[in-house]
N, C-alpha and C positions, 0 to 999 in steps of 0.2 A: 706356119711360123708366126706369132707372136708379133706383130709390128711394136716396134723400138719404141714409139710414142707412147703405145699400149703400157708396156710394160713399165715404162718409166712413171706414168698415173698410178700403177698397181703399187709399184714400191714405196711411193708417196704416202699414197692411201695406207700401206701396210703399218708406214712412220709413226702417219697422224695418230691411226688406232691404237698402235701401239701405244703413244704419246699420251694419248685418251686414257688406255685400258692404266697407263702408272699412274697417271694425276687422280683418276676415280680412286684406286687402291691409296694410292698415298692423302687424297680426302679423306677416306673412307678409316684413315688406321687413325687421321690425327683426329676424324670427330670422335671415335671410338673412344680414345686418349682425351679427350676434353668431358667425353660424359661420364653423370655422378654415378657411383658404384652402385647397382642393383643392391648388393648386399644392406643396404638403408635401412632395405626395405622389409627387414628382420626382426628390425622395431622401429615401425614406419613413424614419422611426427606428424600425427593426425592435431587438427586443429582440434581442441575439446571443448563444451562449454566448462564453467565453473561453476559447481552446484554449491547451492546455500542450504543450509540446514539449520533447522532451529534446536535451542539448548538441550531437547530429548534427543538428539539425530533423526528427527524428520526431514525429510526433504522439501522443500517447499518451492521452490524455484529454481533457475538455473541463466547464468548472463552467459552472450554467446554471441558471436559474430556468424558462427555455423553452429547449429543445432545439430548435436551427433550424439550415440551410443553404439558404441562398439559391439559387434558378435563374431561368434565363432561359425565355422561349417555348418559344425552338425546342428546350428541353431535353423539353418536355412530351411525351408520349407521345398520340397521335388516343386510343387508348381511354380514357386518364385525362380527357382534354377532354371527349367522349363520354359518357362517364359522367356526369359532373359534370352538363352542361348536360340531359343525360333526366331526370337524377333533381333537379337543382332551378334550372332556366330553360329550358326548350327553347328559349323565343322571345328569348333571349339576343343570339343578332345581329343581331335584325331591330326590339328596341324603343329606345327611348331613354333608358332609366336606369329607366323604371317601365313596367309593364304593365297599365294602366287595366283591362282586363278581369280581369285577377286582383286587382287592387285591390277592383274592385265585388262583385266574388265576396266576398271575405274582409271588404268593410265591412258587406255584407249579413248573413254569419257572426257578428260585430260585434255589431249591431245588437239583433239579436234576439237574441243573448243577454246585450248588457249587457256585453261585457267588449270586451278586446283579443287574444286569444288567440288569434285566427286569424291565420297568416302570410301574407303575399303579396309580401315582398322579393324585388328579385330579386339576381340574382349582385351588380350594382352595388351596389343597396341595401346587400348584405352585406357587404360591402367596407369602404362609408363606414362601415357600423356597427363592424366590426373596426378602424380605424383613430382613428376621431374620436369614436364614441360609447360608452353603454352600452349592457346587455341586458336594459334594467329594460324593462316594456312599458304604454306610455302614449302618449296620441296626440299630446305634446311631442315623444319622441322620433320616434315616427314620421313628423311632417311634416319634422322635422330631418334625417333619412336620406333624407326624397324631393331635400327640397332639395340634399344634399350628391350625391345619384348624379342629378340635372339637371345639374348644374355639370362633374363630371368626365368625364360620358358627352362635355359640350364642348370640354374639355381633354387625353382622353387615349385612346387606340384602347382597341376593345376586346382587343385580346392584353394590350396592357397593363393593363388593368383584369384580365383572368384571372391573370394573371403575381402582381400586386399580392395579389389574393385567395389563391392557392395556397400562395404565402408565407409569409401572413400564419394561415391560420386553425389550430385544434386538433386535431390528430390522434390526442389522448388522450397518449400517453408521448413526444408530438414535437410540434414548430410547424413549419407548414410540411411542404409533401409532401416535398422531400427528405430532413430529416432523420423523415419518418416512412417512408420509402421503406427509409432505409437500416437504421433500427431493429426494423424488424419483417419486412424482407423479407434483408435486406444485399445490397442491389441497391441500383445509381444509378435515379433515377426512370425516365432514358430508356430502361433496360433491363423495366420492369416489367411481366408479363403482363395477359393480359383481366381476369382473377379478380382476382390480385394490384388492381390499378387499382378494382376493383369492389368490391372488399373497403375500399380508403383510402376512397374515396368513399360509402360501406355509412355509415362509422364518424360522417358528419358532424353527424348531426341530435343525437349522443348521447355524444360521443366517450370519456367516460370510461366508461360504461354499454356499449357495444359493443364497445369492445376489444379484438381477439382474445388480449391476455395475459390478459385477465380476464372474457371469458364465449367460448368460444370456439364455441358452437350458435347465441347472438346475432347472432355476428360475419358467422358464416355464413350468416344470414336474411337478416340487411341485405344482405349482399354479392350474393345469388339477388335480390331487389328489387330491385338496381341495374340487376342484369342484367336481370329481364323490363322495367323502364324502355326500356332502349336494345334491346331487340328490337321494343319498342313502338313507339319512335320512330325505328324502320328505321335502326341504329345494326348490329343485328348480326343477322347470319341465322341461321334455325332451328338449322343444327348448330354455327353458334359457340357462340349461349347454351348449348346442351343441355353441349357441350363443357365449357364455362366452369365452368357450375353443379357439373358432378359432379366436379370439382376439390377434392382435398383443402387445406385452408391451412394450407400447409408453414412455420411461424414461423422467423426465426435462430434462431442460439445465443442468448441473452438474456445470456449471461456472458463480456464482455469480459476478454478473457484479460491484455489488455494493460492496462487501469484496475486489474483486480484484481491483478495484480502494482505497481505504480507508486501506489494508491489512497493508504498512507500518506505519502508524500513530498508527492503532491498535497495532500491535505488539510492538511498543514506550510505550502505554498506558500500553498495558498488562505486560511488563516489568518492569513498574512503580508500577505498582499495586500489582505486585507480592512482591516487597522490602517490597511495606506499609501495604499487606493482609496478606501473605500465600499463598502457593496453595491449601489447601483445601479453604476456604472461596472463592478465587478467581475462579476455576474454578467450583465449586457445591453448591457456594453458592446463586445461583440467583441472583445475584447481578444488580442491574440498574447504569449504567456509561454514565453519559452525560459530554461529551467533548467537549471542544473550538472550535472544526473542523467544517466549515461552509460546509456542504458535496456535495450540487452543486458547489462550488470552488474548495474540493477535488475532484470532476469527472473532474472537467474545468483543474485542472492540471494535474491530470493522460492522460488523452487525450490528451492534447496538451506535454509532456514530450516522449509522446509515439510516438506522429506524428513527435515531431521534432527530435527524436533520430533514428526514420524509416529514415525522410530523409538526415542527417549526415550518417547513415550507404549503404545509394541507392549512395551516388558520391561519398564514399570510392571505392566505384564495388561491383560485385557481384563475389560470393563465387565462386561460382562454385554448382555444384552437390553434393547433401545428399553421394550416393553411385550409383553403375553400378549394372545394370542386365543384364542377357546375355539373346538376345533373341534369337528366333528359326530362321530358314532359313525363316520362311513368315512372320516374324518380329513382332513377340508376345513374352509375357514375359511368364515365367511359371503360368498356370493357380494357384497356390498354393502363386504364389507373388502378384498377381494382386487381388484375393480373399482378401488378409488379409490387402489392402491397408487402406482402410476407410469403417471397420465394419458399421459405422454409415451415411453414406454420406449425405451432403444437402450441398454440392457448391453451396450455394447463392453467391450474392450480398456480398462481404467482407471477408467469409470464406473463413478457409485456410482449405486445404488438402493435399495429397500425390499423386502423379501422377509419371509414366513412362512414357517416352517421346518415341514415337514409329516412327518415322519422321520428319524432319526437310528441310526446303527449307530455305532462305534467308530471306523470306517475313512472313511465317507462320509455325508452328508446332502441330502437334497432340501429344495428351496427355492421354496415360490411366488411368480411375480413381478407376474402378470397372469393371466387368467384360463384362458388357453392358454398361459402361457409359465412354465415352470422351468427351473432351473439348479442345478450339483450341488457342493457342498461336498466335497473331497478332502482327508482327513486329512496325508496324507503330503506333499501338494501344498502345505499353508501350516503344519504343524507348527512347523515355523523362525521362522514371522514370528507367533507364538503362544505361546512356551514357558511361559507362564505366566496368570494370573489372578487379578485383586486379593482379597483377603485382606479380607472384609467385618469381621474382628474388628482386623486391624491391617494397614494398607495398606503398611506396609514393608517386612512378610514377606508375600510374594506365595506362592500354590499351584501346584503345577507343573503341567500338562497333560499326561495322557496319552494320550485321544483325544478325540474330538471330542465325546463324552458329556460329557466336563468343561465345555466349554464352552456348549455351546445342549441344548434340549429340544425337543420337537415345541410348536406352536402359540407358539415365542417369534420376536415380532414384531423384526429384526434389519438392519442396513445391510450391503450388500456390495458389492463393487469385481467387477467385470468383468476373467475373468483369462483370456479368449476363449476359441476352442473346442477340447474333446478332438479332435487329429487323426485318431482312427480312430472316433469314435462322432458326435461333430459336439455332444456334449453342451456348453451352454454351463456353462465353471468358472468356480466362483464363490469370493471370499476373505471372510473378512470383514473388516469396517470398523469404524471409530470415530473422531470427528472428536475429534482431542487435547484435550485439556483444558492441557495443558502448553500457555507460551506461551512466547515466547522475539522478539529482535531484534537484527538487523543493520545497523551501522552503517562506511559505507566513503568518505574522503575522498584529493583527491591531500595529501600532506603537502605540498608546495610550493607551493602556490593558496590551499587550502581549499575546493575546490570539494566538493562533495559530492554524491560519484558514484551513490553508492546508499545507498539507507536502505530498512529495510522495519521498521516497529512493530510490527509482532504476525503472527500467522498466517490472523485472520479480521476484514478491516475491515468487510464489509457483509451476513454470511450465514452463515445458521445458529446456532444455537445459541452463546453465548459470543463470536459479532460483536461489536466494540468500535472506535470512532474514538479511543482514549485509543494514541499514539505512544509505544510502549515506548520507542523508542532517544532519545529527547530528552526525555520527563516522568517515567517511573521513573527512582526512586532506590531503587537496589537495594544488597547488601553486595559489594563485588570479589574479599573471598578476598586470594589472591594475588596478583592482578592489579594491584594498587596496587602493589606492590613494586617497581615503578622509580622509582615517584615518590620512594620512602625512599632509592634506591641512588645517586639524582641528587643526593638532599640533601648523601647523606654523599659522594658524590666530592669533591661542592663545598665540602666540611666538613673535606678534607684525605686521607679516606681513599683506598686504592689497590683495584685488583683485587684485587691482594698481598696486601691486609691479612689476618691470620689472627684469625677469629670462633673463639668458644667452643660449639660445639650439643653443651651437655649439660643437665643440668638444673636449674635457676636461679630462685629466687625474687625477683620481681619487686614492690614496691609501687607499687599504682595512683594516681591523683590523689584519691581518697575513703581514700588509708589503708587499702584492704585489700590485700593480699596473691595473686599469682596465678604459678601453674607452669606457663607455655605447653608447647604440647606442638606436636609436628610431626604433621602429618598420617598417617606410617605407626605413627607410637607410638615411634619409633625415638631415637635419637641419636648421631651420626658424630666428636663431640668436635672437635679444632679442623681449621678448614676455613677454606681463603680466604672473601673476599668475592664473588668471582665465582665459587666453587663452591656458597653460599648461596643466591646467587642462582637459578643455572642448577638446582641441586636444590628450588629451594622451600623453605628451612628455616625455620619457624618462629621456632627460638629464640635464633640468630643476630641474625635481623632487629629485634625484640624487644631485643636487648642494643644493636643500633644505634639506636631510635627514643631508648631509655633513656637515652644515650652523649652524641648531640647533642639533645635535650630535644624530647617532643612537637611544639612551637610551631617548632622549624623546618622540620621535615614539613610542618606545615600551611602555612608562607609559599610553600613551595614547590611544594603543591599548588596553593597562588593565583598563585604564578606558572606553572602550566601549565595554566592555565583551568576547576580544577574548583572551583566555587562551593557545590556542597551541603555542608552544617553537618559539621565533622570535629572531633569534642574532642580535648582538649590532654592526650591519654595516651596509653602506651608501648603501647596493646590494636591501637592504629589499624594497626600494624603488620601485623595479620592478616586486616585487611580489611574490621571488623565496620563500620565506616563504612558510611552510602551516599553512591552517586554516580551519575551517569546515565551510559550508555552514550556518547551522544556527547561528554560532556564527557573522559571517560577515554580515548577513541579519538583527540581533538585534543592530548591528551596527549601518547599515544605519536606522534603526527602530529609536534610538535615536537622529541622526540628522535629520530624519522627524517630531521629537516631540519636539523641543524644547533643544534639550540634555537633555533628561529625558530617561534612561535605564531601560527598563522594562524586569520583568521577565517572560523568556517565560513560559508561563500558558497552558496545556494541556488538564487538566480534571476538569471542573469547579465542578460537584460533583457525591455524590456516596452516592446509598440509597440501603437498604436488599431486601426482598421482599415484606415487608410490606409498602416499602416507609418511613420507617426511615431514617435522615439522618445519615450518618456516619459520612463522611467528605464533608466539601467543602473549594475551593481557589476562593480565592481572587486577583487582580491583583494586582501588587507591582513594583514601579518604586521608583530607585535612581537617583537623578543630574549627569550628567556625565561628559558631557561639556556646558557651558554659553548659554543660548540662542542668543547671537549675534553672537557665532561662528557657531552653528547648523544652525542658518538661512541662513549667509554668506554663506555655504559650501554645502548646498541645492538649495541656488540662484547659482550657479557655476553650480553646478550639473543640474539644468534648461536649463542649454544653451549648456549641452551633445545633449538634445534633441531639443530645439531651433534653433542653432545653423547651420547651414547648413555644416561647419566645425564638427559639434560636431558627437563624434564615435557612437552614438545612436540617428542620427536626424532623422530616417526611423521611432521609435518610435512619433513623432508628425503627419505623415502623417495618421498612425491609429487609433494612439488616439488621439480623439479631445477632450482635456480635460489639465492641465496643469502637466506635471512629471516630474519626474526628475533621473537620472539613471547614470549609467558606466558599460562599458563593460570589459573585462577581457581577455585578452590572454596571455598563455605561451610559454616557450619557446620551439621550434619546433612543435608546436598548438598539445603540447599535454593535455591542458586542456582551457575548453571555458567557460568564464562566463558573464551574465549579471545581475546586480541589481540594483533595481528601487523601485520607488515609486511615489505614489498618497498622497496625505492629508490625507486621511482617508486606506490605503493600501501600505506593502511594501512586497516585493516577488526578491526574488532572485531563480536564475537558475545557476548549475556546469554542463557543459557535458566532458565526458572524459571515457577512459576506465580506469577499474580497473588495470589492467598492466598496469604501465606506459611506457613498456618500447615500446608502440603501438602508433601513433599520430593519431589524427584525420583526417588529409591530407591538402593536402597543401590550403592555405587562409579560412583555417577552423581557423576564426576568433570568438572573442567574439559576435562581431556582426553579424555575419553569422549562428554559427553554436547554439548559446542559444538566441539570440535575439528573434528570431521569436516565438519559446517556451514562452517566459518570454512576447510577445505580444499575442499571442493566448492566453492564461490564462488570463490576465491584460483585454482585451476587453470582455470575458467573466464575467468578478469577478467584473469590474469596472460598467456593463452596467444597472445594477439598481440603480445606486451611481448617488447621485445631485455631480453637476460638481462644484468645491472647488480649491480655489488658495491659497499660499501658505503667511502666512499674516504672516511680519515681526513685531518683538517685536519695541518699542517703543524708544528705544535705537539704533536701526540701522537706519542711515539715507543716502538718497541720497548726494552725493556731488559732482561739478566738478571738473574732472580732465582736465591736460591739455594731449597732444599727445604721453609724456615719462612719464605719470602717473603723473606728480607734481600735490599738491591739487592746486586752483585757488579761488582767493578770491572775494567776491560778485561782485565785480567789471572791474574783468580782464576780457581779452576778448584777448582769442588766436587761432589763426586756428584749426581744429581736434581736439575742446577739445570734452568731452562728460561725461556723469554723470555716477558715481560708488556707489557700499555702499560701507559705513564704519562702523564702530562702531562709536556712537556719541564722545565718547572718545576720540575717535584719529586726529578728528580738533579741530586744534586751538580757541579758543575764538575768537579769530580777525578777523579770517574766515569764522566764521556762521553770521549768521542773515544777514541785511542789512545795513552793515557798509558803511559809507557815501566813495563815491571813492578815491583814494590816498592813503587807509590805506596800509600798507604792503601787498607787492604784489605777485609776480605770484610765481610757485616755492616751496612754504610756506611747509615748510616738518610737516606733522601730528607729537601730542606730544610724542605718544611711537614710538621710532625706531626699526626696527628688527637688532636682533645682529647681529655683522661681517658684515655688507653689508652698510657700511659708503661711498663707492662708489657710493651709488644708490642715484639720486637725490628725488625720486618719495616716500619716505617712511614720 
């Protein structure tokens, strides 16, 4: 018999259990009733990046808080499947969302030591957890996770649960196997080898900790673990894995040629987009972004911005040496420096690397690059692209180079470019290097749109040393030099002046708006005495220009700079003439954009539209242009600008020798050439170039002119961007007409006939009646001053 004590614990006990076994049920029905419906997960909200594509629908880029590309099943490769399930479910297609015996395992794990640390999810489980949950570890969430992978294993096969997971999880520098497939292998998944596959799959337990960008003996451990997994679980036979394993992991290129050319413009865009989206929409929302950016123009300017900023910064001099290493008495570096130079070495043709310099003679230099690999320095081979050396006591008188001793020492730690191999020795030649410190930007829109085709802000948005995301061509405000100078020449047409008009460039004291006193000077020191307006111009003269700001008064320069969209602070004195102002790049390139069109200012246009991921449209723009100035003054001030390059005098006539086609341009220099500008244009293209450093307090060096030091920049891009372009001249409005002058600019009437005369435009306006057509001889004659006069210049006979 039962003792009464006994029994009465029993029924107690029987209570509690029972008490137990409702409160579990009744937890168990309201977590169930609190979590989100598996059916989500039908059309799951994957985080996506946003891809950018330029005006063709190229791809170019893509912004992204998670790097992802979606695939299907059948995209999945058996060894990526294979791997996956050895190394974390085997019993993956045979349980139902949990696997009680790993459960028991891991609650026993549990138990005995008090925590939750032992895992026993399976693929399902991980899934839910990727989706619905977090990765805090508490046995809330973990009954939340069984319950969620019971439910789905009901509602959805299991491909589809793999599909869902593959998707979704952390591949360390990608989400998602594809977009980690394509980032670390540049392969589609379905292409991807045993190892490759074993290696994504390596990465999962740890993914930022394993990475092959960033430990790459880790990557490789996991990736052999994957592998003896699936040789375990009769996935792969003896000589596959042994195959597999002795597998080097061969990474991409890591430097997307095509973001790091396009990187500035994107980051413009993505800026934009951010005001008008969000960051969630913008970066996760898949979004498709087709922009104005024609992206073979953007590579034609990043290339050419880069070449011409390399070689502004090679006849500054060269730096000197990165750092020293001390070598030994038989003149080696420390095995432990020379190991860690170039983990990844391939000094091709172009690449740069790390080198110690281990000897040096006059004529040539050895170079270490790796522990068995050198390469040799050739005096005579890069003399040319070295002639000099900066000048530690004063950086503007550089030292000349005689050989290679001027330049490097034994044990200076030094960058060099790959300039491939000696054809009869097989020795790799080597250049040196140095990553510019000069910065410079190109800006290039259609003048008739506004669209803007190319932009590049600097030479290094995300690497190396002096990387910067600050957009030269749109938030510097630099000086223009000379480049502002049609903005003046537009005022004064519209102010009465002619081509005709005869300027004074001699030398002339001028007072400023502070009451002092100033004697501009022209850039060669020179002075030509009286000169048209359109020989002023075409020459660059200083103090011409200067007597015209004077003439029509600061304050209508400045209107008229706000009528051609440049907004940065310009004071109201006769200096502005020379450029000391700033302005930004793009706003001075919409400038000349409006006297390429007509006087028609248009807005620069960016992102012409923006669809979800259905291809809905969001938004789209439209191009929009205001009047800004007359079309007889745009024309006039464009025909000037012609005979920059025409011109055999004109500061840009090197531009007609390359391009055969008709432009028209100005060059730009400041003062002590600390900043160089050229902008230009075609009929159908206009493109402006700033070089200069971000310090001003640095110069370019000496006759580092507009022409010199941005011209060739602003011609390497122009013969690229222009060379599928029909060749187009510049067709005046119907209101400007020829007419002759005589040798001091006076008009001449049908009749006269005087030495040195020669034909000008004008505005039809501005001859007389009596003067056009073919007035019978005798009528009023030579001389004949056109009807509007330009003010204050009652001395000039020629208006």
């Amino acid at each position: 018999m039962i003792p009464q004590r006994t029994q009465r614990y029993g029924r107690a006990a029987l209570i509690a259990g029972g008490v137990l076994f409702i409160a579990f049920v009744a937890c168990m029905v309201y977590l169930n009733a609190t979590l989100p419906p598996v059916a989500r997960l039908e059309n799951p909200d994957y985080s996506l990046p946003t891809a950018i594509y330029d005006r063709h629908g190229t791809k170019v880029d893509e912004i992204f808080i998670y790097r992802r590309k979606l695939v299907t099943y059948d995209q999945l490769p058996h060894t990526l499947i294979n791997g996956l399930l050895a190394k974390e479910d085997t019993r993956f297609f045979e349980h139902h969302g949990i696997d009680p015996l790993r459960m028991l395992k891991a609650a026993w794990v549990d138990l005995i030591t008090l925590s939750v640390a032992q895992g026993a999810s399976t693929l399902t489980q991980q899934t839910a957890r990727q989706f619905f949950l977090t990765s805090e570890k508490t046995w809330l969430r973990k009954i939340s996770e069984i319950l969620l992978a019971l439910k789905m294993e009901r509602e959805f096969t299991k491909q589809e649960i793999l599909t869902l997971y593959l998707n979704k999880v952390n591949f360390g520098d990608a989400y998602g196997v594809s977009a980690a497939s394509e980032y670390y292998f540049d392969k589609r998944v379905e292409d991807l080898s045993l190892s490759e596959s074993a290696t994504l799959i390596g990465l999962l337990p740890a993914p930022n900790r394993y990475k092959p960008t960033h430990d790459i003996v880790q990557s490789r451990r996991q990736r052999n673990i994957v592998l003896q997994r699936m040789l375990e679980e009769g996935f792969l036979s003896e000589p596959e894995y042994l195959a597999a394993k002795s597998e080097p992991i061969v990474l991409a290129e890591t430097t997307n040629t095509n973001s790091e050319a396009a990187a500035y413009y994107v980051e413009l865009v993505r800026r934009v987009l951010l005001q008008q989206l969000g960051g969630r929409q913008l970066y996760e929302g898949g979004l498709n972004v087709y922009t104005a950016m024609d992206f073979p123009l953007q590579k034609a300017a990043h290339v050419a911005l880069n070449k011409g900023v390399a070689a502004v910064d090679r006849r500054r001099g060269y730096r000197g040496a990165v750092d020293k290493v001390t070598l030994d008495a038989a003149g080696k570096p420390p095995a432990e420096v020379l190991e860690g130079l170039n983990p990844t070495l391939a000094v091709d043709a172009g690449r740069v690397a790390r080198g110690i310099v281990l000897d040096v003679s006059a004529a040539r230099a050895s170079v270490a690059l790796a522990p068995d690999v050198q390469g040799t320095i050739v005096w005579d081979a890069i003399r040319t692209h070295w002639p000099v050396r900066i000048n530690p006591q004063n950086e503007n008188e550089p030292l000349v180079n005689r050989s290679l001793k001027d330049l490097i020492a034994p044990g200076d730690l030094i960058d060099v470019r790959g300039m491939g191999r000696d054809p009869e020795t097989g020795a790799l030649l080597l250049d040196l290097h140095q990553e510019p410190i000069v910065n410079g930007a190109v800006y290039a829109m259609d003048p008739h749109t506004g669209e803007v085709l190319a932009m590049v802000g600097g030479t290094r948005f995300g690497r190396g040393d002096g990387a910067s995301e600050f957009i030269r061509a749109t938030q510097a405000e630099r000086q223009p030099g000379s480049a502002f100078k049609p903005v003046i020449y537009a005022a004064a047409i519209d102010e009465g002046y002619t081509p005709a008009t005869v300027l004074d460039d001699s030398p002339r004291v001028f007072t400023l708006a502070n009451g002092k006193k100033h004697i501009p000077q022209n850039y060669d020191n020179t002075y030509l005495g009286h000169l048209t307006l359109r020989e002023a111009l075409v020459r660059s003269r200083n103090v011409p220009t200067v007597q015209l700001v004077d003439e029509m008064g600061p304050r209508k320069v400045v209107q008229y700079a706000r009528k051609l969209g440049i907004t940065t602070y310009i004071p109201e004195e006769s200096l502005i003439a020379l450029g000391t102002q700033s302005v930004k790049l793009s706003e001075l390139t919409r400038a000349y954009a409006a006297i390429a069109d007509g006087g028609q200012l248009s807005t620069p246009l960016y992102i012409l539209k923006v669809t979800d991921q259905k291809g809905n449209v969001l938004f789209e723009n439209q191009p929009s242009q205001t009047p800004a100035i007359s079309p007889e003054t745009a024309y006039l001030v464009s025909d000037m600008l012609e005979d920059v390059v025409r011109s055999p005098y004109g500061t840009g006539h090197e531009v007609a020798q390359y391009l055969k086609r008709p432009a028209a341009a100005k060059t730009g220099t400041t003062q002590n050439y600390t900043d160089a500008w050229f902008m230009g244009f075609i009929p159908q293209l206009v493109a402006g170039v700033y070089v200069g450093f971000d310090d001003v307090s640095h110069t370019l060096g000496p006759s580092e002119t507009g022409a010199r030091a941005a011209l060739p920049i602003w011609l390497d891009f122009m013969k690229q961007a222009s060379a599928g372009l029909p060749i187009e001249t510049f067709a005046p409005p119907p209101t400007v007409v020829m007419h002759r002058v005589g040798p001091t600019g006076q008009l001449l009437g049908p009749c006269d006939e005087i030495a040195g005369s020669r034909m000008e435009m004008f505005k039809a306006s501005s001859i007389p009646p009596r003067l056009q057509g073919h007035a019978a001889c005798g009528a009023p004659g030579i001389g004949e001053q056109p009807a509007q006069a330009a003010p204050n210049r009652k001395e000039d006979v020629n208006l």
